[in-house]
C-alpha positions as CSV (number, residue, x, y, z in Angstrom):
1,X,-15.2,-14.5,21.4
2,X,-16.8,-13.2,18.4
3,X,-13.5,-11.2,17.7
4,X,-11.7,-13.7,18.2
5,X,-13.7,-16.1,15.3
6,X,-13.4,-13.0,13.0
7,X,-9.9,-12.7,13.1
8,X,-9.0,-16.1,13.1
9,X,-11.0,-16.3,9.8
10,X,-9.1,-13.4,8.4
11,X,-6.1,-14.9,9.1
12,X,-6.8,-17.7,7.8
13,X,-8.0,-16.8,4.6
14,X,-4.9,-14.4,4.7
15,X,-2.8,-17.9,4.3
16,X,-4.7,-20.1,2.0
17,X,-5.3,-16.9,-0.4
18,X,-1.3,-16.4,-0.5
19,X,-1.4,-20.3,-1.3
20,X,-3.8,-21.0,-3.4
21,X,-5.0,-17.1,-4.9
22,X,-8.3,-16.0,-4.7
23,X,-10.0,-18.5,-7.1
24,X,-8.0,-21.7,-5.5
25,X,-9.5,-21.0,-2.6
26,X,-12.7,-22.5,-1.0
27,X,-14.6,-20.9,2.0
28,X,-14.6,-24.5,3.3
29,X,-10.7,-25.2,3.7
30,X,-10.7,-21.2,5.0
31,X,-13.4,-22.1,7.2
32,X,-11.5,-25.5,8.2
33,X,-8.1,-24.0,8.8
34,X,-9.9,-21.0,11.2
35,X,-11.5,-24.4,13.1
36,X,-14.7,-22.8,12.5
37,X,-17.9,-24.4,10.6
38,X,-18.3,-23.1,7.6
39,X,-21.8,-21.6,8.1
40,X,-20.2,-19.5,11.0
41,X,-17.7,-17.7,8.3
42,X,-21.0,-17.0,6.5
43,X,-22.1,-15.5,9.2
44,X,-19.1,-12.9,9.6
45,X,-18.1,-12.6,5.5
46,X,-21.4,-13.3,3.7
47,X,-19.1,-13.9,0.3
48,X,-15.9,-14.8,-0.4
49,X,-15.7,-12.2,-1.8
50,X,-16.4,-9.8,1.3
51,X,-13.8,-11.7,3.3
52,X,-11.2,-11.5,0.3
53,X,-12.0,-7.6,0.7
54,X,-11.1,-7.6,4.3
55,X,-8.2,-9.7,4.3
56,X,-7.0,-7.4,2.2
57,X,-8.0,-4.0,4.0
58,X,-6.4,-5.6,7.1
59,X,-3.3,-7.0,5.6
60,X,-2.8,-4.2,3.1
61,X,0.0,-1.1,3.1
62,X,-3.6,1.1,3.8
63,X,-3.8,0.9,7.2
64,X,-0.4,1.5,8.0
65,X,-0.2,4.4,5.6
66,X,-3.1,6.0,7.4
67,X,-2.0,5.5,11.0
68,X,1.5,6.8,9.6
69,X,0.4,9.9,7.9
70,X,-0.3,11.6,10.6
71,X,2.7,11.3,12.5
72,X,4.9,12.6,9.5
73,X,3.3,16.4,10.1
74,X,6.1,17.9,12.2
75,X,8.7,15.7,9.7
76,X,10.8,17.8,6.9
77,X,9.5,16.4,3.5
78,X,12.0,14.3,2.6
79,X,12.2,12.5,5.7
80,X,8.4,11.8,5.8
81,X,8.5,10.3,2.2
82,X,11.9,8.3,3.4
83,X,9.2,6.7,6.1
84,X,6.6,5.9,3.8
85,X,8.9,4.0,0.8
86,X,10.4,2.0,3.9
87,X,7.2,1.0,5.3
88,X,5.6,0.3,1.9
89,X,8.4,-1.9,0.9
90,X,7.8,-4.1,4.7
91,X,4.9,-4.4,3.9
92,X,5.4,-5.3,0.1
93,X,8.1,-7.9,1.2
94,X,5.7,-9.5,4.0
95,X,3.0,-9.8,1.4
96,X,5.3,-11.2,-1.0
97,X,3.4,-14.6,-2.0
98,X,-0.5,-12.8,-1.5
99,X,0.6,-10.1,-4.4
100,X,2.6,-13.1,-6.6
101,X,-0.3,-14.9,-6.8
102,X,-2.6,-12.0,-7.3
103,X,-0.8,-11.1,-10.3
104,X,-1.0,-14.4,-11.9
105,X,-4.8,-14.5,-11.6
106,X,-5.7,-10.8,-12.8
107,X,-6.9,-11.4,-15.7
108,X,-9.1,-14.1,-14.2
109,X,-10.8,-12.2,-11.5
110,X,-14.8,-11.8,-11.6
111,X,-15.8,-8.5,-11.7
112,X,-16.6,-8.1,-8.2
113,X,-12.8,-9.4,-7.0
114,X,-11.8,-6.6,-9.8
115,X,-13.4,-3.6,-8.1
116,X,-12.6,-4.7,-5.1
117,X,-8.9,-4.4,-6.2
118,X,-9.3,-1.2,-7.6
119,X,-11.3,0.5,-4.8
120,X,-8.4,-0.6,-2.5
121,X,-6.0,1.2,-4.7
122,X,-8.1,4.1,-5.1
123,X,-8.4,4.4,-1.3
124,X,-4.2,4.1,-0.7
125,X,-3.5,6.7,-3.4
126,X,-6.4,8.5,-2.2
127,X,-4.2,8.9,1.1
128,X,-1.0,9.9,0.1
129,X,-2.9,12.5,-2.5
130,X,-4.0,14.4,0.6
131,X,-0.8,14.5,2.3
132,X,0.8,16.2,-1.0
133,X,-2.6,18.2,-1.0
134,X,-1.9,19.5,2.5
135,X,1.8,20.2,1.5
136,X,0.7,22.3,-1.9
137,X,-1.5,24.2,0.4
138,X,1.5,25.2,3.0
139,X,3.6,26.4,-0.3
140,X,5.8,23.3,0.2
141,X,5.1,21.6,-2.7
142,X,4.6,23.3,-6.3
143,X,1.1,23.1,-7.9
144,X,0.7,19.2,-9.7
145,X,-1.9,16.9,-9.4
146,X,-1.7,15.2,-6.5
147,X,-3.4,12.0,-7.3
148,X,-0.8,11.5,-10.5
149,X,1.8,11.9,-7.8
150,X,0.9,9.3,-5.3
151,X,0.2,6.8,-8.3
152,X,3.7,7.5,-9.2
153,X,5.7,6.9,-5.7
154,X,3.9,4.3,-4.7
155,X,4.6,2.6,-8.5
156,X,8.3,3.3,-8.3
157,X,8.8,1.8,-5.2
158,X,6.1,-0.8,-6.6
159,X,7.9,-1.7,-9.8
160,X,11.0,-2.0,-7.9
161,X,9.7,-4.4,-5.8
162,X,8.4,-6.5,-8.0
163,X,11.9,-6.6,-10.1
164,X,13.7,-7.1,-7.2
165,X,11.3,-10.2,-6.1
166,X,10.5,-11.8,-8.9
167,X,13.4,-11.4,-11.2
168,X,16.6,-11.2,-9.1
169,X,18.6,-14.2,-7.4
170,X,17.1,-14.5,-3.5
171,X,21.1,-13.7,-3.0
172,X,21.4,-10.1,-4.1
173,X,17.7,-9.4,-3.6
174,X,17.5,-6.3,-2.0
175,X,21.4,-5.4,-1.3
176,X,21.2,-2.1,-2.0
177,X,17.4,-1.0,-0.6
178,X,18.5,1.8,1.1
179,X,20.6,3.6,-1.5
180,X,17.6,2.9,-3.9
181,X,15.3,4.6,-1.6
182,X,17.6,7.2,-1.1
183,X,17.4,8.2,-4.6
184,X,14.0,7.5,-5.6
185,X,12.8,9.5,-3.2
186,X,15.6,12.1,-3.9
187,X,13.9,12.2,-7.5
188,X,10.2,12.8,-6.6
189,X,11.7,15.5,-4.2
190,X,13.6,17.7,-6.8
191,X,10.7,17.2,-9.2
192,X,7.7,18.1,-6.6
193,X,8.9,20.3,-4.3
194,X,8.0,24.5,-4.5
195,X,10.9,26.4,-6.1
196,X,12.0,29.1,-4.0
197,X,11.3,32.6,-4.3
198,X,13.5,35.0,-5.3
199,X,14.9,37.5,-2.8
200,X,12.2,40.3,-2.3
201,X,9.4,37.8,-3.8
202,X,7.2,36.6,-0.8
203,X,5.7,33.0,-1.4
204,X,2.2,31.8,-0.9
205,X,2.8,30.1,2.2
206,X,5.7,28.7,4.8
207,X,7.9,26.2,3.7
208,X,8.1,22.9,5.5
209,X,11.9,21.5,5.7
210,X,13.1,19.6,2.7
C-alpha cells in the first residue's frame, strides 16, 4: 500500500509538473490529484523539491539508459549507439511537455531545482562515458575523452529534438527520424572509432564489430 501512495504521488506530480512546471506547481494540487492528504506526500517527499528529483529519476532517459547498457555488450558499435539515439528520442518525445516547460522556467529555478538538474545530467553522461570507457579499453574506440563524447551524442540527438518539436509543423515533425539517426550516428562513428592498424602492426586490444 505504501508503494502504491508513492507512486501515485510520482505520477501525479509527473502530470501537474508537465502542466504547470516546477514553480506552478503546489504540493497541495500534487497531493490532491494522488487522492492523498497532503501531509502524507510529506511523509514520502519531505520537499518539493525531493519529489521534483524523483519524478524526474523515474521518468527520465537514466533509467532506461542504464538497464540498456548492458545488454548492448555483445552488439557491434554502431548498432548499440543505433539503440540508444532510438530510445533517447522515445523517451524525449514522451516527455515532450515536462522538458517544454522546464526550458521556459530555467532561468527561474532556485538553486536547489538547479543542481538537482545538473546532477541528473551529470549521472546520464556519466553512463554513456563508461560505455565508450569500456570500448577505448577493448581498442575499439580511439583515445578521447569520454565524457566530451557522451555530452556530445546525447546533445545532437538533443538539439534535434528540440528543433524538430518546437519549431517544425506537428505535420512533418519527425518524417525522416530514422535517416537522421542513421547519419548522426554514422558521424560520431567515423570520428570515435580506433583506426585500424596497419598490416604487421598489432593493436592494443580486439576490436568489437563496427
Amino acid at each position: 500500500m505504501t508503494r502504491n501512495t508513492r507512486d501515485r504521488i510520482l505520477e501525479a506530480g509527473l502530470t501537474l509538473f508537465s502542466k504547470k512546471g516546477f514553480l506552478g506547481s503546489t504540493t497541495r494540487e500534487i497531493a490532491k490529484k494522488a487522492g492523498v492528504a497532503e501531509l502524507t506526500l510529506f511523509r514520502h517527499f519531505s520537499s518539493k523539491e525531493r519529489l521534483f528529483e524523483e519524478t524526474i529519476k523515474r521518468h527520465s532517459f537514466l533509467p532506461a539508459l542504464k538497464g540498456l547498457l548492458p545488454e548492448l555488450k555483445d552488439l557491434a558499435y554502431r548498432e548499440a549507439l543505433t539503440q540508444i539515439a532510438i530510445r533517447y528520442l522515445e523517451r524525449l518525445s514522451a516527455r515532450s511537455e515536462l522538458i517544454k516547460i522546464m526550458h521556459s522556467e530555467i532561468h527561474s529555478y532556485p538553486t536547489k531545482v538547479k543542481e538537482i538538474k545538473q546532477k541528473f545530467l551529470g549521472e546520464m553522461v556519466g553512463a554513456l562515458a563508461s560505455y565508450f570507457r569500456g570500448l577505448q579499453e577493448r581498442g575499439t574506440l580511439r583515445d578521447f575523452d569520454p565524457v566530451i563524447a557522451a555530452r556530445a551524442f546525447l546533445g545532437m540527438f538533443f538539439s534535434y529534438f528540440t528543433f524538430e518539436e518546437f519549431m517544425t509543423d506537428k505535420k512533418q515533425r519527425f518524417a525522416q527520424k530514422d535517416a537522421v539517426v542513421r547519419e548522426f550516428v554514422g558521424f560520431f562513428v567515423s570520428g570515435t572509432v580506433a583506426q585500424e592498424p596497419e598490416p604487421g602492426v598489432s593493436g592494443k586490444g580486439k576490436s568489437q564489430s563496427l
